[in-house]
C-alpha positions as CSV (number, residue, x, y, z in Angstrom):
1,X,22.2,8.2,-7.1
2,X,20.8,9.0,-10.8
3,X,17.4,8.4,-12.3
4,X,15.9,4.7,-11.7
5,X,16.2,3.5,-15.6
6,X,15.0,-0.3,-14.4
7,X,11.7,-1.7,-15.4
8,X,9.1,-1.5,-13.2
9,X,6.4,-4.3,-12.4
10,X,2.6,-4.0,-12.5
11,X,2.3,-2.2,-9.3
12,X,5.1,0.1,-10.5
13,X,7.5,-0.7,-8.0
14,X,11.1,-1.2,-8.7
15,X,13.5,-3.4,-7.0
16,X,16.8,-2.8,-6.4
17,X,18.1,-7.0,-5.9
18,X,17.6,-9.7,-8.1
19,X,16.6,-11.9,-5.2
20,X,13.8,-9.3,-4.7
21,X,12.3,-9.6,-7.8
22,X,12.5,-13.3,-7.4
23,X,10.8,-13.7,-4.3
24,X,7.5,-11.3,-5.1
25,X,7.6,-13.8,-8.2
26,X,7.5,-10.4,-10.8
27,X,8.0,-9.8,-14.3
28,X,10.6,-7.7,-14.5
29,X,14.8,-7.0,-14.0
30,X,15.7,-5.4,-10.8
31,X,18.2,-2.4,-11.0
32,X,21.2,-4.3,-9.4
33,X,20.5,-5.6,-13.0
34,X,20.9,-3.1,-15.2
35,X,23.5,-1.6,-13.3
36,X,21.6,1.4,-11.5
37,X,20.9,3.4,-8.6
38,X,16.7,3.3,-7.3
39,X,15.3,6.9,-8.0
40,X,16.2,9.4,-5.0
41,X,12.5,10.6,-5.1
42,X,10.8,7.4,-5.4
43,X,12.7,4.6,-4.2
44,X,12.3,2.2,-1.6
45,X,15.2,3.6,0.7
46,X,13.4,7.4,0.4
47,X,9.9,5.7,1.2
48,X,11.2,3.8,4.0
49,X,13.0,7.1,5.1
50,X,9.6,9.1,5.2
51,X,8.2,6.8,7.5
52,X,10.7,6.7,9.9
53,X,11.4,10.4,10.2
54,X,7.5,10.5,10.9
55,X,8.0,7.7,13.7
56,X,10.9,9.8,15.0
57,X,8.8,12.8,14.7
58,X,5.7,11.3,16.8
59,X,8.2,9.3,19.3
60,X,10.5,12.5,20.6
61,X,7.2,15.0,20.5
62,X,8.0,17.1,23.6
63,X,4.1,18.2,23.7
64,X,3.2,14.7,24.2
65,X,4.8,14.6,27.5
66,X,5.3,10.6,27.6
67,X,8.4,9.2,29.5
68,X,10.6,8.2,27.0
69,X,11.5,5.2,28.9
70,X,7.9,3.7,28.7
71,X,7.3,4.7,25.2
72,X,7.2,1.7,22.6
73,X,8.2,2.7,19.2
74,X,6.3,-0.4,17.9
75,X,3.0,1.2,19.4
76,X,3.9,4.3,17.5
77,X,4.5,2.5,14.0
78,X,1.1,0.8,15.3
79,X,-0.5,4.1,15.3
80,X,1.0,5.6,12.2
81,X,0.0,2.3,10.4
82,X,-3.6,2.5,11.4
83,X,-4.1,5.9,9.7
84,X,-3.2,5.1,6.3
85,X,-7.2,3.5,5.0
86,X,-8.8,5.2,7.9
87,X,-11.8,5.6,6.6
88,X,-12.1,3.1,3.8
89,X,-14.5,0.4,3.8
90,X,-13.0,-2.7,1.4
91,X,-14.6,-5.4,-0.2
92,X,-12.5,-8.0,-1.8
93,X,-13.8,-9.9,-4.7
94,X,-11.0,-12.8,-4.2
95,X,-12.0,-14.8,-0.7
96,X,-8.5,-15.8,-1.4
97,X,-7.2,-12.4,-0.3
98,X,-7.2,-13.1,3.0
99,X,-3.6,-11.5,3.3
100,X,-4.5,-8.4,2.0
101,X,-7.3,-8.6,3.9
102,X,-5.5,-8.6,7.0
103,X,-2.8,-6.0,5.7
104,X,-6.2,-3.4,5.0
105,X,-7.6,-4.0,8.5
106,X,-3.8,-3.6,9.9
107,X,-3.8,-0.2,7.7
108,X,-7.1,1.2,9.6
109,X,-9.4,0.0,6.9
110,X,-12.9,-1.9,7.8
111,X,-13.0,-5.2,6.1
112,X,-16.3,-6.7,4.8
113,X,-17.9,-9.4,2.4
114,X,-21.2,-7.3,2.3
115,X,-21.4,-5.0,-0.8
116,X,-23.7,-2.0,0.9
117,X,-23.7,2.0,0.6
118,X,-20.9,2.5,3.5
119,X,-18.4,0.7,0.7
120,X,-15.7,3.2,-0.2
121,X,-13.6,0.4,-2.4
122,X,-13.9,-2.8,-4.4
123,X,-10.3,-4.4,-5.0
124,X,-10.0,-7.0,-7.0
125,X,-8.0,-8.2,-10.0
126,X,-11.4,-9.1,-12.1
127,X,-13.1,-6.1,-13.3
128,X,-16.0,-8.5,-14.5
129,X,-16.9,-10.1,-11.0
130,X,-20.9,-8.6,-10.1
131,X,-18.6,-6.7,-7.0
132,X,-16.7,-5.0,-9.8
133,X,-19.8,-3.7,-11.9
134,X,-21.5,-2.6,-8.4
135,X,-18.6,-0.9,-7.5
136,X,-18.5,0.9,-11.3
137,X,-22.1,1.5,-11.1
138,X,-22.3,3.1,-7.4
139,X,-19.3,5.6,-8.1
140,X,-17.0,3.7,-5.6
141,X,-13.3,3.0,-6.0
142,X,-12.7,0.3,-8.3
143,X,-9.0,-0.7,-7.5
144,X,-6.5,-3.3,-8.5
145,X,-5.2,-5.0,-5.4
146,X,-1.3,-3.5,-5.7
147,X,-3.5,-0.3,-4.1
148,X,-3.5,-2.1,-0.5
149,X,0.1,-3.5,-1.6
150,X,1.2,0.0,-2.2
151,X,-0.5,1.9,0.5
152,X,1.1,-0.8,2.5
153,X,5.0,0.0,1.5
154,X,4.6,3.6,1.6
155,X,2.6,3.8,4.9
156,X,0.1,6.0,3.2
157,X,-2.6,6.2,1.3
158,X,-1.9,5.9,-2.7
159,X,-3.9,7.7,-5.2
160,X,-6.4,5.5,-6.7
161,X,-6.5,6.5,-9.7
162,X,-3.5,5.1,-9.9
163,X,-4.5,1.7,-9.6
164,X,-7.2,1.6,-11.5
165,X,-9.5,-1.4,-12.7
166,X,-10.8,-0.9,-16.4
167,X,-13.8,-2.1,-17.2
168,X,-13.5,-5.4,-19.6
């Protein structure tokens, strides 16, 4: 597999299918497309392949001593889920986010509509909402909301600053 050459869509991902692109409603051409191969160091197939050998990892641990038979994978992907925004406190400016909402509590982030000290990160798409210029004036993370959508894919955390939310 060569290079990704497709374009890539606002949160910089790049799909492979047509019917992909389609159904997330993006901008862009998938690679089927343009006739090319995803990336073999940031693809979807080499994300996806992280995150299992990490399940596999944490499932066949030998220190761990569990019986294999009573072990449920889908409580280990549970687990490794709920580590990703360990940590982060999120404030959505969008009550309309209520899916990402529910993806960043899924991801081990704490949820709240209360802008306070404990916030770690404002997401938003609006970087002129009051949220926004709290978040810019208190030093927190001002992030587009592709960073939850992202974190989400990978199964970690993304670099914010790669996602950021300029000021208008």
């Amino acid at each position: 597999m060569g290079k990704a050459q497709g374009e890539s869509n606002k949160s910089g991902e790049i799909h492979f299918f047509a019917s992909s692109v389609c159904q997330f409603r993006l901008d862009c051409e998938s690679l089927s497309q343009h006739c090319v191969d995803e990336s073999e160091e940031e693809g979807a197939l080499v994300a996806i392949l992280k995150v299992l050998k990490r399940i596999h990892s944490i499932f066949f641990d030998q220190k761990r001593g569990d019986d294999l038979l009573k072990t449920d994978v889908r409580e280990v992907l549970k687990g490794v889920r709920e580590q990703v925004l360990k940590g982060c406190k999120v404030v959505f400016t969008q009550a309309e986010e209520y899916r990402l909402w529910r993806m960043a509590e899924q991801l081990g982030a704490t949820c709240s509509m209360e802008v306070d000290e404990s916030v770690t990160h404002m997401v938003s798409t609006d970087a002129g909402t009051e949220e926004s210029r709290w978040a810019r004036q208190n030093n927190k993370f001002l992030v587009h909301l592709n960073w939850v959508k992202a974190s989400n894919y990978h199964f970690e955390r993304k670099p914010e600053k790669d996602f950021p939310l300029l000021a208008p």
